[in-house]
Short mmCIF file of the C-alpha atoms (twelve columns), coordinates in Angstrom:
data_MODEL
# 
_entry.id   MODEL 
# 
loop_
_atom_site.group_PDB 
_atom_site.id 
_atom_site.type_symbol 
_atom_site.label_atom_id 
_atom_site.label_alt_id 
_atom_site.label_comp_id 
_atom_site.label_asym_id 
_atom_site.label_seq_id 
_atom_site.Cartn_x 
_atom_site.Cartn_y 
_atom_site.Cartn_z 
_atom_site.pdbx_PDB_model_num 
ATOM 1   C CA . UNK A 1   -14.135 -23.997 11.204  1 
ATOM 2   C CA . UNK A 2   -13.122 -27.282 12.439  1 
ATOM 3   C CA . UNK A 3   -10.273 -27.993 15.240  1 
ATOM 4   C CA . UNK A 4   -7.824  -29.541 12.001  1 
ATOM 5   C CA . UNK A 5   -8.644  -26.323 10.036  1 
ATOM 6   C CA . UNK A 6   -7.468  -24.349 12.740  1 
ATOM 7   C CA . UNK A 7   -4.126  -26.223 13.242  1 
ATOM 8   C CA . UNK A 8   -3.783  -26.229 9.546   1 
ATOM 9   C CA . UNK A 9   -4.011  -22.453 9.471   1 
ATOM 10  C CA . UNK A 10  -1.540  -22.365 12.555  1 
ATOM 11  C CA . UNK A 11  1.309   -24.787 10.764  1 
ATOM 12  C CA . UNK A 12  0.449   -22.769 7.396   1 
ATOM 13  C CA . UNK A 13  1.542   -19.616 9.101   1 
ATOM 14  C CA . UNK A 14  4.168   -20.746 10.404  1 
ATOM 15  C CA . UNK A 15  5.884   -22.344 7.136   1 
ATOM 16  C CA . UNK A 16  4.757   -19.020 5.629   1 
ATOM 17  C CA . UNK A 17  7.147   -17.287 8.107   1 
ATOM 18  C CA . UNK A 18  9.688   -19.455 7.597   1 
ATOM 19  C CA . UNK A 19  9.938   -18.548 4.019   1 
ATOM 20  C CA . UNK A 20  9.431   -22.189 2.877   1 
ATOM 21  C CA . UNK A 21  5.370   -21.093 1.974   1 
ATOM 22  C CA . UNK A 22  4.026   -18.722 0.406   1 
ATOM 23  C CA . UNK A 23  0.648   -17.713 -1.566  1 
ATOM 24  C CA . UNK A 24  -0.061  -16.888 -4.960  1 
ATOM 25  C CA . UNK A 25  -2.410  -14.963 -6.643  1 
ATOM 26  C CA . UNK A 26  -2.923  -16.359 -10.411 1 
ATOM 27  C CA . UNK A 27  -4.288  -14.065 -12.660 1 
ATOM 28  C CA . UNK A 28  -7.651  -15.152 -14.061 1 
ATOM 29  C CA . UNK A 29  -11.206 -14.813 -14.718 1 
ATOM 30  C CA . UNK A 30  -11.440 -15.310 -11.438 1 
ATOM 31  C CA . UNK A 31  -8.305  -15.237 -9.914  1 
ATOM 32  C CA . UNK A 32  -7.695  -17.887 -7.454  1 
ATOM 33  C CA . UNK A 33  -5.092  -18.313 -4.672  1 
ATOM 34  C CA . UNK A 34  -2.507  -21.091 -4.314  1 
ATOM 35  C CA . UNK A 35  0.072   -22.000 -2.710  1 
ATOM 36  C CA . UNK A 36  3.732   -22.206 -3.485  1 
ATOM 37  C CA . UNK A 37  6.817   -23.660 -2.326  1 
ATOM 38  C CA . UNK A 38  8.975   -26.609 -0.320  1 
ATOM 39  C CA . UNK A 39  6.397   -29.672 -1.166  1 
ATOM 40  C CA . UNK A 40  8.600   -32.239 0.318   1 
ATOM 41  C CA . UNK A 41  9.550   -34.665 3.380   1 
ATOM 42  C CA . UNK A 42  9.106   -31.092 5.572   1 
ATOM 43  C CA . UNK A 43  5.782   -31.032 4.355   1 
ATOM 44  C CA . UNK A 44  4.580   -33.969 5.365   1 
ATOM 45  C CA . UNK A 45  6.182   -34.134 8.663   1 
ATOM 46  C CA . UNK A 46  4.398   -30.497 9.154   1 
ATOM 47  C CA . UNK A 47  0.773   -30.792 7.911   1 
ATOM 48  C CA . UNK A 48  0.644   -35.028 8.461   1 
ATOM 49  C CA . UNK A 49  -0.898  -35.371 5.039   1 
ATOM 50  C CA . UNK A 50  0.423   -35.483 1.848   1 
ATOM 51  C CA . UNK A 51  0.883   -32.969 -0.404  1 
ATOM 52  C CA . UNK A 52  -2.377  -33.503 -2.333  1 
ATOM 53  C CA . UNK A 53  -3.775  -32.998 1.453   1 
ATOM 54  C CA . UNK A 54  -2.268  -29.837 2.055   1 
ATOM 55  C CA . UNK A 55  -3.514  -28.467 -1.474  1 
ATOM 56  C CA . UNK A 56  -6.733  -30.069 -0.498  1 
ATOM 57  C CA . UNK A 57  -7.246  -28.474 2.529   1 
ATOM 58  C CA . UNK A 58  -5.721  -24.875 1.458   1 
ATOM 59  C CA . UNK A 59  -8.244  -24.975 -1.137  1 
ATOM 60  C CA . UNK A 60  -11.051 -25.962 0.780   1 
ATOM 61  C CA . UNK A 61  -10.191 -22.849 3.339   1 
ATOM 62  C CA . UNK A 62  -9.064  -19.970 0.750   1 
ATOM 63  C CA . UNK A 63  -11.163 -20.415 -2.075  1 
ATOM 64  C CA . UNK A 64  -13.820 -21.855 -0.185  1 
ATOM 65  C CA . UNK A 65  -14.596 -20.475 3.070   1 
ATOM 66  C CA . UNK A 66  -12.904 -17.065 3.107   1 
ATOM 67  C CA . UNK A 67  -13.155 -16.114 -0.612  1 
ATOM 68  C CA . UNK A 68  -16.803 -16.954 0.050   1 
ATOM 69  C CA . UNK A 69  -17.196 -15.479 2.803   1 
ATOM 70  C CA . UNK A 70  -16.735 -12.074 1.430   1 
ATOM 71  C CA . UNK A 71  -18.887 -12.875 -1.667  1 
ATOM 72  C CA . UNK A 72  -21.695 -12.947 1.188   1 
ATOM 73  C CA . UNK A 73  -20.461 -9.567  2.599   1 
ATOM 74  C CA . UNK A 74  -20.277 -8.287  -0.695  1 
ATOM 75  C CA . UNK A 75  -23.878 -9.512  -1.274  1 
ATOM 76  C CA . UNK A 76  -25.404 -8.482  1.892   1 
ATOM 77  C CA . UNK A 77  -23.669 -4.861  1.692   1 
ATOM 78  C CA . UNK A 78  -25.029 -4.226  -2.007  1 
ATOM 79  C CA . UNK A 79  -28.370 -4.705  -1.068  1 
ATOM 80  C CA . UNK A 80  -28.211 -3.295  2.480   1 
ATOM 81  C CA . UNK A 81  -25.435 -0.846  2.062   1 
ATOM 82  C CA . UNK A 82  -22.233 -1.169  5.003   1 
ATOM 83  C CA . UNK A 83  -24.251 0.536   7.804   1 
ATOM 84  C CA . UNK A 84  -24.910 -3.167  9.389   1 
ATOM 85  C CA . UNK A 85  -20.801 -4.136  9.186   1 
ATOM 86  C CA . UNK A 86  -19.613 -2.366  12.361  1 
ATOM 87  C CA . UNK A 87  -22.505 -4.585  13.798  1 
ATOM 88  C CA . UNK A 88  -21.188 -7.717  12.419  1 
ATOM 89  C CA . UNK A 89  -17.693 -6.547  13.230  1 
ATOM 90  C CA . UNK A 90  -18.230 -6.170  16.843  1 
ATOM 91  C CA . UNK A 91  -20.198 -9.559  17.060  1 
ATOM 92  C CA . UNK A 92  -17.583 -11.524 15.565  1 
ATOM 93  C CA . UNK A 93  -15.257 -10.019 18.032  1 
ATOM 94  C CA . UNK A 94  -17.516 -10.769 20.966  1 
ATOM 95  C CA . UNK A 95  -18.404 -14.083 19.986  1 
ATOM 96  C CA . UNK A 96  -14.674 -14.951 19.285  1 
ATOM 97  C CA . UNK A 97  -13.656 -13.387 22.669  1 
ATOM 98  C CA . UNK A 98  -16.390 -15.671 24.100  1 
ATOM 99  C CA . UNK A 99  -15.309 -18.976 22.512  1 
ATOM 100 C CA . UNK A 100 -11.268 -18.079 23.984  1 
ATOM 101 C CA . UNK A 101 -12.970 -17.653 27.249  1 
ATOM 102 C CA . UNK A 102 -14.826 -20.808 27.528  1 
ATOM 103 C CA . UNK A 103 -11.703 -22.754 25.327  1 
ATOM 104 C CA . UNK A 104 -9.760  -21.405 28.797  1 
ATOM 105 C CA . UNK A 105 -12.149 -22.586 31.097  1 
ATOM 106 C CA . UNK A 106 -12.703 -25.688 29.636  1 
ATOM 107 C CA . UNK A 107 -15.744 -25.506 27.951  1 
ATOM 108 C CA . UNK A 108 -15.822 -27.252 24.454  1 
ATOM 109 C CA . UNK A 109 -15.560 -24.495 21.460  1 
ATOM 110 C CA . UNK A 110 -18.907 -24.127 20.126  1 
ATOM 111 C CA . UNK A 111 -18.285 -23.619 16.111  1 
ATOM 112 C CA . UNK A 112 -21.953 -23.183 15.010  1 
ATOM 113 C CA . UNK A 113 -24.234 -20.906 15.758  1 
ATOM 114 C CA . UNK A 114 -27.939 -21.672 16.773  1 
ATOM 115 C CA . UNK A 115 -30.449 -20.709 13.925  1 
ATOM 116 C CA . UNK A 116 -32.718 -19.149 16.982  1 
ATOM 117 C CA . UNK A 117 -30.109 -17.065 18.106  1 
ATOM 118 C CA . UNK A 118 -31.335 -15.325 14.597  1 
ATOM 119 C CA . UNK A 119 -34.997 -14.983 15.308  1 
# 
């Protein structure tokens, strides 16, 4: 995830708290996610992009990297059954805690992972 998706998420949160955003689920085969509400001025000033943008990058996060995301679990645990997700649960965690720490310390946040730390 990259240091704009992150503040997008943040601003998106916050707009969503506000009441002026919400999300959608529309009924389909598949259902997909999108997002409703205040598309004006506020928008802009919020997000810096326009609203194309903003449905862009929404789109690019939702349906792309999170529904995804759990089409992979999905995958993984029908062929190897859940035993391995309090593993991957407890990495994630660790490796998030890891990237606050070094954010704090003034490291730079390392978003990918290297393929040998696999092998």
């Amino acid at each position: 995830m990259t240091e704009k998706d992150k503040t997008f998420l943040e601003t998106l949160k916050k707009l969503m708290d506000s009441k002026d955003l919400r999300v959608e689920l529309k009924p389909g085969e598949p259902s997909y996610m999108i997002l409703k509400g205040t598309y004006g001025e506020k928008m802009h000033k919020s997000f810096g992009v326009t609203r194309q943008g903003v449905r862009w990058r929404f789109h690019h996060l939702f349906s792309q990297a999170y529904v995804e995301a759990f089409e992979t679990i999905l995958f993984i645990e029908k062929v190897f059954g859940t035993q391995l997700r309090d593993y991957a649960i407890r990495i994630s965690k660790e490796r998030y805690a890891l990237r606050q720490k070094a954010l704090q310390t003034g490291f730079q946040d390392r978003t990918s992972t290297r393929q040998s730390d696999y092998l």
